[in-house]
C-alpha distance (Angstrom), angle and dihedral (degrees) to the residues before:
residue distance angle dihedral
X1 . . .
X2 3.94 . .
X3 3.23 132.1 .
X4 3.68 117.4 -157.5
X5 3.68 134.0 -158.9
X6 4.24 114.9 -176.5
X7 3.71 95.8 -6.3
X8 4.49 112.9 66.6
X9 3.65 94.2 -149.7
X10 3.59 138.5 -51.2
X11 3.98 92.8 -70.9
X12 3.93 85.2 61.3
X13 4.02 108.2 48.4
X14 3.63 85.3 142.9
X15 4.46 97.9 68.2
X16 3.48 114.1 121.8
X17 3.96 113.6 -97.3
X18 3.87 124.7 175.9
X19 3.91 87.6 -74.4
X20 4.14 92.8 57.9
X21 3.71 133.0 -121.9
X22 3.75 110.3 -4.4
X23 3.84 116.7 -161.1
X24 3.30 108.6 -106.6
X25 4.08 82.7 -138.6
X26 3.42 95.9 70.5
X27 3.83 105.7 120.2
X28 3.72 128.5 -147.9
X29 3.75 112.9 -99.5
X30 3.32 128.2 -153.2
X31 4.04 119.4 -112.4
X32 4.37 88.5 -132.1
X33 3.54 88.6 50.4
X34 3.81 98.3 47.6
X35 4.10 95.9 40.3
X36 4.18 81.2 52.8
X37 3.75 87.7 52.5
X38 4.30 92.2 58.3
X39 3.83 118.4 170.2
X40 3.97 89.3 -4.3
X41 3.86 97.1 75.2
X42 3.94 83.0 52.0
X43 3.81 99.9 130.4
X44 3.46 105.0 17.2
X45 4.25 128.2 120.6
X46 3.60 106.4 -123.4
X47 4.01 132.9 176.0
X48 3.86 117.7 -138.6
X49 3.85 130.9 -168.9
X50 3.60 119.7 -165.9
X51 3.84 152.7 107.8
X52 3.61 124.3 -85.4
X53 3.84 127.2 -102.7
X54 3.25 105.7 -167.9
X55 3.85 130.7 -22.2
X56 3.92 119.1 -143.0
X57 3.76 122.5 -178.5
X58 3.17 124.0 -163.6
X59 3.86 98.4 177.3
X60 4.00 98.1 -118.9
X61 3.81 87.2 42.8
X62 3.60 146.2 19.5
X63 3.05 139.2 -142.8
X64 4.17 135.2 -149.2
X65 3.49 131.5 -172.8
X66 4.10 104.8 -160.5
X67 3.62 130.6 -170.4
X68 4.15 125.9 -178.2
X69 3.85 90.1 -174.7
X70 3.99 86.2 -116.4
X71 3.90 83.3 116.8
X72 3.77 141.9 -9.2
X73 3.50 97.8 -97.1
X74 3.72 120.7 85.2
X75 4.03 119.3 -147.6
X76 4.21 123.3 -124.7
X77 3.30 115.0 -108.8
X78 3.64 115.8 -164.9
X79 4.11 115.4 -163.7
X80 4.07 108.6 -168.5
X81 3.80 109.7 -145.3
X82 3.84 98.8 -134.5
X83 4.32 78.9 68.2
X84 3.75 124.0 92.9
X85 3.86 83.2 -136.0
X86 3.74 80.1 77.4
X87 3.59 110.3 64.4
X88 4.42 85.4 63.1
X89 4.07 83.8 63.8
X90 3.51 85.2 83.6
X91 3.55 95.3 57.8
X92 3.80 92.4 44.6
X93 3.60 126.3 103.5
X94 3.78 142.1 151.3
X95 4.10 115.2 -66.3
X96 3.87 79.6 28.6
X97 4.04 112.4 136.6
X98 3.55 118.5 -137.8
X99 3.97 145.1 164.5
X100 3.69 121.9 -157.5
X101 3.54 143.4 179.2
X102 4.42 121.7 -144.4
X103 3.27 145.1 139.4
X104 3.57 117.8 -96.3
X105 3.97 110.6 -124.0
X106 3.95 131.0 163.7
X107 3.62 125.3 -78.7
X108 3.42 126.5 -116.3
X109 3.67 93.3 -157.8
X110 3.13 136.5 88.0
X111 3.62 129.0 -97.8
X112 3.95 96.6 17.9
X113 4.03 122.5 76.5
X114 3.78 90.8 -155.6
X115 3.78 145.2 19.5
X116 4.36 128.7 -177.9
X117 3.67 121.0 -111.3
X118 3.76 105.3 -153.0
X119 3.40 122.9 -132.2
X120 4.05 95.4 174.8
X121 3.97 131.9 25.1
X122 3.79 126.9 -161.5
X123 3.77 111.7 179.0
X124 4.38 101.9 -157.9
X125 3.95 93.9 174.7
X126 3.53 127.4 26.9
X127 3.86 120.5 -156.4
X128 4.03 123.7 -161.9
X129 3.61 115.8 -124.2
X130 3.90 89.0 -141.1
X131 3.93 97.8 47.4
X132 3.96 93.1 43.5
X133 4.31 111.9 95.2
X134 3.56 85.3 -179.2
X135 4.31 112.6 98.3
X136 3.48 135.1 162.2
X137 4.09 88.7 -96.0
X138 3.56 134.2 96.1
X139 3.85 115.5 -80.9
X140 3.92 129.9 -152.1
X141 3.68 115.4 -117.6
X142 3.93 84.8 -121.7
X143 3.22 97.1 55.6
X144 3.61 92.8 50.4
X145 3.66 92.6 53.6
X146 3.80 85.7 69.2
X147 3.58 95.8 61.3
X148 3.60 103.0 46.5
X149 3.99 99.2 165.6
X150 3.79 88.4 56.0
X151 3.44 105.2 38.0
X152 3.84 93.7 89.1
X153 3.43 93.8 63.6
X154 4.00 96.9 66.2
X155 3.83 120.1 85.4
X156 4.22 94.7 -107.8
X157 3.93 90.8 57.7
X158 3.79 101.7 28.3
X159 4.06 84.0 52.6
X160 3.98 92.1 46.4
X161 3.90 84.7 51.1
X162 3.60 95.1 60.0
X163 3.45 101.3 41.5
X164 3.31 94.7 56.9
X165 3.98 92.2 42.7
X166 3.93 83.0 63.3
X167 3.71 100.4 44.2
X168 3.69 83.3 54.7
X169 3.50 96.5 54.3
X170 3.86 89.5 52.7
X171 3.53 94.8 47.2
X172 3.85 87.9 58.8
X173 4.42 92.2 39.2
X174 3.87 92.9 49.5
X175 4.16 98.2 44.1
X176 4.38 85.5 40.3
X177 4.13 87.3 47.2
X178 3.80 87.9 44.6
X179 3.95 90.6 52.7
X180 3.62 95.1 -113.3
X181 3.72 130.4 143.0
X182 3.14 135.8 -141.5
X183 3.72 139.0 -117.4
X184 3.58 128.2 -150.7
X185 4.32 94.0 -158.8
X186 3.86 117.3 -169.1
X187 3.76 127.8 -89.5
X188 3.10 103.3 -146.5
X189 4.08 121.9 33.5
X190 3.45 142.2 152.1
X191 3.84 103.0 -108.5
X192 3.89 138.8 60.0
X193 3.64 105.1 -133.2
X194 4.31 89.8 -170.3
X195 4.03 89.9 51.3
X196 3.74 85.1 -141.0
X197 4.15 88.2 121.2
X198 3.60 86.8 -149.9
X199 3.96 84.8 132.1
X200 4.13 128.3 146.3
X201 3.62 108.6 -130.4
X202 4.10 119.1 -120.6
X203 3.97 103.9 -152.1
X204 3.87 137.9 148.3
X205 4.14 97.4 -167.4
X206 3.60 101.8 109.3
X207 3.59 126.8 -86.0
X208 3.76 104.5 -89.5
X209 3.91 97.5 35.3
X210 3.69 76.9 101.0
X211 4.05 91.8 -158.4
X212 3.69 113.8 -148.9
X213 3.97 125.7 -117.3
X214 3.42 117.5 -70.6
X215 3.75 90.8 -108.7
X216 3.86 86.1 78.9
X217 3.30 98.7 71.9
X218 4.05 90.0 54.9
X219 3.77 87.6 47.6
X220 3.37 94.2 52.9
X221 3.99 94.3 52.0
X222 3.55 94.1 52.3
X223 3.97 92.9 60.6
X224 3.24 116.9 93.3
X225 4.25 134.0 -165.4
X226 3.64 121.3 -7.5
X227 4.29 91.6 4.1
X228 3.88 91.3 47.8
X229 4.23 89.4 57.7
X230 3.53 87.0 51.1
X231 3.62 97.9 49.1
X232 3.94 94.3 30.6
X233 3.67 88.3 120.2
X234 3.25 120.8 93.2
X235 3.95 115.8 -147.3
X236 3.41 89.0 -153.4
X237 3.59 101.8 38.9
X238 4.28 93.0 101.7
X239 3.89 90.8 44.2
X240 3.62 113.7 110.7
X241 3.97 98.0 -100.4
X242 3.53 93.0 34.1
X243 3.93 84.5 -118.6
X244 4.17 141.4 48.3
X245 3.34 114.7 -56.5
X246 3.79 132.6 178.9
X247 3.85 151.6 -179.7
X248 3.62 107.1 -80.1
X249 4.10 109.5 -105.5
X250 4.36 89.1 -163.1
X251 3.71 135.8 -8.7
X252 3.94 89.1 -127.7
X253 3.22 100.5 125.4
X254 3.54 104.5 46.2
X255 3.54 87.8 44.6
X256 3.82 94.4 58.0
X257 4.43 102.7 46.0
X258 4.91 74.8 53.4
X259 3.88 85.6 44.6
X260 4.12 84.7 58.9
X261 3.74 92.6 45.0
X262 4.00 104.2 34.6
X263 3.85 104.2 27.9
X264 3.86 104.5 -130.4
X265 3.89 116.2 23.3
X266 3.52 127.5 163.5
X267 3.94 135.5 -164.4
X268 3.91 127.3 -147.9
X269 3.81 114.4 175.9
X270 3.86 145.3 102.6
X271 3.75 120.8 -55.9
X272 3.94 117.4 -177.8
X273 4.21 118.5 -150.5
X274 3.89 118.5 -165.1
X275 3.58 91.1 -148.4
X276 3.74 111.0 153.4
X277 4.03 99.1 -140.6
X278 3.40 130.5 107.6
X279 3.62 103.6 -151.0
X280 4.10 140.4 122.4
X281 3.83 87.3 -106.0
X282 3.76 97.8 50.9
X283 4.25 127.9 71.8
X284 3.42 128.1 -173.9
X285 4.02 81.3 -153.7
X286 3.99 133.0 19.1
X287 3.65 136.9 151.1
X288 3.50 105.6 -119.9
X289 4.11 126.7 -161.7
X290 3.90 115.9 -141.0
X291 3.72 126.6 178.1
X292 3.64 123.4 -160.7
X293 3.93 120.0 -168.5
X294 3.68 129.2 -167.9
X295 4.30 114.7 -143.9
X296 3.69 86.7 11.5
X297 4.24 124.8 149.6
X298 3.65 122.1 -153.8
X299 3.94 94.2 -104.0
X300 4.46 87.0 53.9
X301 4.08 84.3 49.6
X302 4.33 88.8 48.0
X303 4.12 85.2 45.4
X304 3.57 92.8 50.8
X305 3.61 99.4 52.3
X306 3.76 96.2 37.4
X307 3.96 88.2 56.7
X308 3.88 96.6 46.9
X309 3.98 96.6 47.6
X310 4.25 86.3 48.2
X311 4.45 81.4 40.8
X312 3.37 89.1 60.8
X313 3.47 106.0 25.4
X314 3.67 95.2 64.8
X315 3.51 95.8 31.9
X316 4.23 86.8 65.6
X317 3.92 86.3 44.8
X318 3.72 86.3 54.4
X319 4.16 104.6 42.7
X320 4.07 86.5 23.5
X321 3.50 107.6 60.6
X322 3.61 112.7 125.2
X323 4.54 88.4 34.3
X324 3.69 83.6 56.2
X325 3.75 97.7 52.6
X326 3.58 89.1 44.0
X327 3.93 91.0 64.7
X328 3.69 87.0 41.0
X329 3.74 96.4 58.8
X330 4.10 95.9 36.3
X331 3.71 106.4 31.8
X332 4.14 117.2 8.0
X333 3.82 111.9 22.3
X334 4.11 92.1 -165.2
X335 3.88 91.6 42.7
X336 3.82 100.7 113.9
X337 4.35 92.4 43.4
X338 4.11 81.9 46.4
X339 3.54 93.1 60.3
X340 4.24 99.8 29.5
X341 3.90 80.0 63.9
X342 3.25 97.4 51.6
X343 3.38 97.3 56.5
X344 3.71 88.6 40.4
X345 3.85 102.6 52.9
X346 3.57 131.9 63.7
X347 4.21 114.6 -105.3
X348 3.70 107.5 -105.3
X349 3.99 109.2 -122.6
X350 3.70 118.6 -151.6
X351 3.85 121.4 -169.8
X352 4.21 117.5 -129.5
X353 4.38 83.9 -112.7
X354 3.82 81.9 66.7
């Protein structure tokens, strides 16, 4: 549901608003992109999309905090109120999604080079004030847990998301510049390449057909006469492999039989551990990053690792910046040194005699 003021629909970008014609090839920009450009986007017609911050009016002006999630930092809007574009501020509120089309001028203000005057308003999504949890105020990680669709949206999560976006991209860079490939292992298999047998179980019998362990089925084949009648039946003979099956706990294995074929493989994907402990150190569900290397020593397998964790390390510290100081200043005030040293300083090696 949208309701649209100076701009028909998203089909028609190019109606006439209070501004005039827009060209209807103006492309969305994103808000990281435009906030890197500073003063030298200052006079140029640019299309936002986003969800609003905060809303302020001030009755002969408005203004719009907007953020895309591209970055942390939302981008001023400024709606004049001789504009069409500002009889929607009404509607407006925060959670609200919008796209936009302005001018980008300088800022008065300080600590932003440039804010948007709009010239046209199109609200796509609105959000009630009384129905939305989300403010502009800090928010306990337990409370967010509760509102799991929305919880991206606030700083904490969005800056977790794009951290992790970035390490991922390194992962893949360093391996590729390396001249590794990589292996996409399965999720769910038949074996548990740890032998921990702390494995979930991947079934479609019905919920209380209670199949037994996988070991029955090996029991069963090693009776013979009389015994082997009675335990003829399979328990997992109408499951959908015909045998156990579980979530995969590492790609190891598959990793290793590519190692001997390719030279240097490595996996990066979801492994699952039915662990029963409810502590920081233990997931029900990671994704897990396992290099396997063919005519490798111990010290090449140390050099590898110590080069990927400074890879990607630095490489956060360098695309990250302003995510990184957010968790220094809210959650580890020596975060950013931490990690500039580790990229900095040699990894100690200790023998197994130590």
């Amino acid at each position: 549901r949208a309701r649209v003021l100076c701009v028909a629909s998203a089909s028609s970008e190019a109606s006439a608003g209070a501004g005039g014609a827009l060209p209807k090839e103006i492309e969305r920009v994103k808000v990281k992109r435009l906030l890197s450009m500073g003063a030298s986007a200052i006079g140029q017609v640019v299309r936002l999309s986003g969800w609003v911050r905060t809303v302020r009016d001030q009755k002969a002006f408005a203004f719009i905090e907007l953020n895309d999630g591209s970055c942390l930092k939302g981008v001023q809007l400024v709606v004049p109120g001789e504009t069409e574009a500002y009889g929607v501020v009404d509607d407006l509120s925060t959670g609200a999604a919008v796209t936009i089309f302005g001018e980008v001028v300088e800022s008065p203000a300080k600590g932003q080079a440039i804010e948007v005057r709009v010239s046209s308003l199109t609200l796509v999504g609105d959000c009630p004030s009384d129905g939305y949890p989300l403010q502009k105020k800090r928010h306990s990680l337990e409370f967010l847990r509760t509102i799991a669709h929305l919880r991206p949206r606030t700083n904490a999560i969005g800056a977790v998301a794009r951290v992790r976006s970035a390490l991922s991209y390194a992962t893949h860079s360093f391996f590729a510049s390396k001249g590794f490939q990589m292996v996409h292992t399965p999720l769910i298999t038949a074996s548990d390449c740890e032998g921990a047998g702390e494995l979930f179980r991947v079934t479609t019998l019905p919920y209380d057909a209670r199949p037994d362990d996988a070991d029955a089925k090996n029991d069963s084949e090693a009776k013979t006469g009389s015994e082997a009648k009675v335990a003829e039946k399979d328990p997992l003979a109408d499951d959908f492999f015909g045998r156990a099956a579980y979530l995969t706990v590492s790609g190891q294995l598959s990793a290793e039989t590519y190692a001997c074929a390719l030279g240097d493989v490595y996996t990066f994907g979801p492994t699952f551990r039915a662990e029963e402990s409810n502590t920081a150190r233990h997931l029900a569900e990671f994704w897990m990053i396992e290099p396997e290397m063919a005519f490798c020593d111990l010290e090449g397998d140390m050099n590898n690792a110590e080069e990927y964790v400074k890879y990607v390390v630095n490489y956060a510290l360098e695309n990250c910046a302003e995510d990184l100081a957010f968790f220094t200043k809210f959650y580890d005030k020596t975060l950013q040194e931490k990690l500039r040293t580790l990229v900095d300083e040699p990894f100690a090696r200790v023998s197994y005699s130590d």
